[in-house]
N, C-alpha and C positions, 0 to 999 in steps of 0.2 A: 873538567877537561881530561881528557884523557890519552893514554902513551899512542894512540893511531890515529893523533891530529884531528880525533871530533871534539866537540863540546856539547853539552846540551844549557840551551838557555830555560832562562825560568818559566817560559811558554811550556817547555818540554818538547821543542823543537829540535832533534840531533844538527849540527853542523859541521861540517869537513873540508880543509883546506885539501885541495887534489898537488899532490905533487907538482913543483917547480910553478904555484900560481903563490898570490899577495891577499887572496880574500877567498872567505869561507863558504861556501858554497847548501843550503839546506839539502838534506836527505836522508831526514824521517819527518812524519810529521803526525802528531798523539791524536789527530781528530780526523785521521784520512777514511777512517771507515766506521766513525759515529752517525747514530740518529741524534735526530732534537731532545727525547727524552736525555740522551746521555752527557747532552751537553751540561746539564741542571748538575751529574755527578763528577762533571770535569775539575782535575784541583787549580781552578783559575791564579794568578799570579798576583801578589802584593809586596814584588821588590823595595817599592817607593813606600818606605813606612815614617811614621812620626816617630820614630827614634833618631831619626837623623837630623830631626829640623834644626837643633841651633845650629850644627857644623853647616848647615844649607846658609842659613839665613848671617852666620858670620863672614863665611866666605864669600858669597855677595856681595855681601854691604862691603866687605872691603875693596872688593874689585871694582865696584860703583864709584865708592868715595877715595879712593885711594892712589886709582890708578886711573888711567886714559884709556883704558880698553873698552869694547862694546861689548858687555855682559850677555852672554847666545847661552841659551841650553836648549837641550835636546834628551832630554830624559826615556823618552816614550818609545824610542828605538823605531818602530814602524809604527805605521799609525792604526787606520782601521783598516782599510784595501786588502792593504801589502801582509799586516800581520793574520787578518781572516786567510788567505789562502798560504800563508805559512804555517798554520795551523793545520789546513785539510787537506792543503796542496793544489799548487798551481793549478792544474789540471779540471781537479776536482771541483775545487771552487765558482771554475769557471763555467762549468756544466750546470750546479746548482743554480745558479745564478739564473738560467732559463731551463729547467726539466724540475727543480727543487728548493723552489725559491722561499717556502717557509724555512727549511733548515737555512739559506744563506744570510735571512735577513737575521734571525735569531742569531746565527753564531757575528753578524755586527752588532748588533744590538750587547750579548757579551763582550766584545771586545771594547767596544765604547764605554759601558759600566767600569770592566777594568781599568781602561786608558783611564777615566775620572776618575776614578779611586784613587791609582796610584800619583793623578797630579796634585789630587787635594791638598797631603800634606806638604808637599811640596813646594806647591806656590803661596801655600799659606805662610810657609817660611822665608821663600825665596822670591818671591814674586814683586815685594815693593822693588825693587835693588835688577829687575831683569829689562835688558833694552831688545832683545830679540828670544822668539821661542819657534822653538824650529819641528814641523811637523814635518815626517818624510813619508809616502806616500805616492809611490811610482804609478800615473793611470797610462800610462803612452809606451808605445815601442818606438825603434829611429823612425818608420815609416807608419802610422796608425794608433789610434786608441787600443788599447787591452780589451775596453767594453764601448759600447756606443755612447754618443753622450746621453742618449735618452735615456740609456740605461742607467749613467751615471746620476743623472737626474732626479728619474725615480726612486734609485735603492740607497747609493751612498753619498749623493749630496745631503741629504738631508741628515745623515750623522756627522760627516762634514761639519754641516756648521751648528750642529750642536755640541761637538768639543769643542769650535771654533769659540761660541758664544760662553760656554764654560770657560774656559782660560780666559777670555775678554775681564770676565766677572772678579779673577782673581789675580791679574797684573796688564798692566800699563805696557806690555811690550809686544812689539810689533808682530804678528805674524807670518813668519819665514816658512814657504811651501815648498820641501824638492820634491818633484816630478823629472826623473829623468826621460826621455822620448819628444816626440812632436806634441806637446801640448795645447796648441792652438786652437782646440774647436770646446779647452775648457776653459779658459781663461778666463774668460767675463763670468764664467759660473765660479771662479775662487775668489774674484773680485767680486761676485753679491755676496758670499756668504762670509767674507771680511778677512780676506789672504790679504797682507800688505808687501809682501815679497815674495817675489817668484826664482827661485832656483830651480836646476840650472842653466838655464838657458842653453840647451844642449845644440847651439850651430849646426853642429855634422848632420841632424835630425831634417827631417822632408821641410818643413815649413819654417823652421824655427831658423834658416839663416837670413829670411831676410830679418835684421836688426832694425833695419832701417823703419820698414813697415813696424815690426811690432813696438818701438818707441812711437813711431807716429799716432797712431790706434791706441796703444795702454796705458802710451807712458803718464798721463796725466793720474792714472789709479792705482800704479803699481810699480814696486820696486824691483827692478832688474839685477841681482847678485850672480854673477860667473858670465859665461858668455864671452869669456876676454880671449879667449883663443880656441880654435878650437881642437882640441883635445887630443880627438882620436888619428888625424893623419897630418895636420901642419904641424905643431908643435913638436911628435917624434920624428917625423919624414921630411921636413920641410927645411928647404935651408933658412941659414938666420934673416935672409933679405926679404921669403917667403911669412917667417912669425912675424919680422915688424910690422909688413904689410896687413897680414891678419890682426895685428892688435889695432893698428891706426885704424884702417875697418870698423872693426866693432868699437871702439870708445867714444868716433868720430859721429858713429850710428848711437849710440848707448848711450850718453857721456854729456849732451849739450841740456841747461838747464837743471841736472842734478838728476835723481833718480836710479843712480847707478853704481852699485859695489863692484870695480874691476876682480874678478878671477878667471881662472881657467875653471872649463867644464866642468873637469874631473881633477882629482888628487894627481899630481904630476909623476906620472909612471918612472920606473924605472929605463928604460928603452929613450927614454930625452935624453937628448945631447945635453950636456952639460954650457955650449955656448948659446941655445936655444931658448934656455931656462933664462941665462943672462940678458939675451934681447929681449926675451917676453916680460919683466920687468922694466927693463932700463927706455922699451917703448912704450909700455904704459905711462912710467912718468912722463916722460917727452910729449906724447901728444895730450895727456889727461891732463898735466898742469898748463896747455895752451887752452883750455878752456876756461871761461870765464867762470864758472860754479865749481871749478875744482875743489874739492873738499868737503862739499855738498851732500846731500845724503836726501 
């Protein structure tokens, strides 16, 4: 980290908070002007080492045994998508992808080796003891896929669900996916390759408010976590009468039969009224424990 608010992560990724924002924004990236050969001499990342595993595997177990809480980790930061074009750049990536698609598939195919490497010790330690593992992995903008689904189809479903089926191999806990955007035309592709949770159900996005529909259609295969409000313009601009109504909405939509983690979208901004936060709560319990599965999962 350094005194002009960048960092570089162990990818060798620079990142930089921009004045008067809350999150760190990428702007360098160590593979924007590699070939294939150079990827073979890139210094790939082993954060996640087996020097750590009894602190993993104590602190687990006690949070398992000890305590009421749902044991979630998320070690991997991005997944394969998100971290291949953090590497080359948004841009870039996405050009490869149809003009260059040996170099794109190689630098997944790296990043997926890495991602396993680094979960191995990992789950090897922590894994009896984990009830959620959360892969993040943005394919959606609010209105559209990043890539076609065909595309996603061909290139990176299929490393998809080979971390997917790696971590299966090495803990018992559920599969938590966030995709923030419209993710509706991949859905049933996270659900073949064994997503058990979908975050976060981003409302504000083109397709994803109807609730009602997407319970109807997935809910039988998949777990709905956030969704509980939405985010970007009821819960800071909305009056309190306005959040209740948006949560009774979505929990009423989300909520019947089980299948449903109540949260907001997104981490609850600064710019939220502080009476807003209060209804956004205080309506979830109200209509979520009128449901007969309340508690449910």
């Amino acid at each position: 980290r350094y005194p002009d608010n960048t960092y570089v992560d162990d990818w060798g990724v620079t990142w930089k908070m921009p004045k008067g924002s809350y999150y760190y924004d990428p702007v360098d990236f160590p593979l924007k002007e590699s070939s294939v050969e150079e990827l073979e001499n890139f210094e790939w990342p082993d954060r996640v080492n087996g020097g750590n595993a009894a602190r993993w595997h104590e602190r687990s177990r006690y949070l398992a045994e000890q305590t009421e809480y749902c044991v979630v980790s998320d070690v991997t930061g991005y997944g394969l998508f998100e971290q291949a074009w953090a590497l080359r750049r948004f841009d870039n990536f996405l050009m490869d992808l149809i003009i260059n698609r040996d170099y794109a598939e190689n630098l997944l195919d790296k990043v997926l080796y890495t991602q396993k490497k680094r979960l191995d010790a990992y789950l090897s330690a922590a894994g009896p003891y984990l009830d959620v593992m959360v892969i993040s992995d943005d394919l959606a903008t609010q209105d559209a896929p990043l890539i076609s689904p065909d595309m996603y189809r061909d290139i990176v479903k299929p490393r998809h669900k080979e971390l997917i089926k790696f971590i299966k191999k090495k803990t018992d806990a559920k599969i938590f996916y966030h995709s923030c955007g419209d993710v509706t035309l991949f859905i049933e592709d996270l659900i073949d390759i064994g997503v058990d949770i979908l975050n976060p159900v981003q409302v504000s996005s083109k397709k994803m408010s109807d609730t009602n529909h997407l319970k109807n259609k997935y809910g039988n295969d998949i777990v709905f976590w956030g969704g509980g409000c939405d985010t970007q313009n009821i819960l800071p601009f909305g009056s309190v009468e306005e959040v209740r109504r948006e949560v009774k909405r979505r929990v009423l939509d989300l909520g019947p039969g089980g299948g449903f983690v109540f949260a907001a979208v997104h981490n609850i901004q600064p710019d939220v009224p502080p009476e807003n936060i209060m209804a956004l709560y205080e309506a979830a319990y109200e209509y979520g424990s009128s449901l007969p599965d309340f508690g449910s999962v």
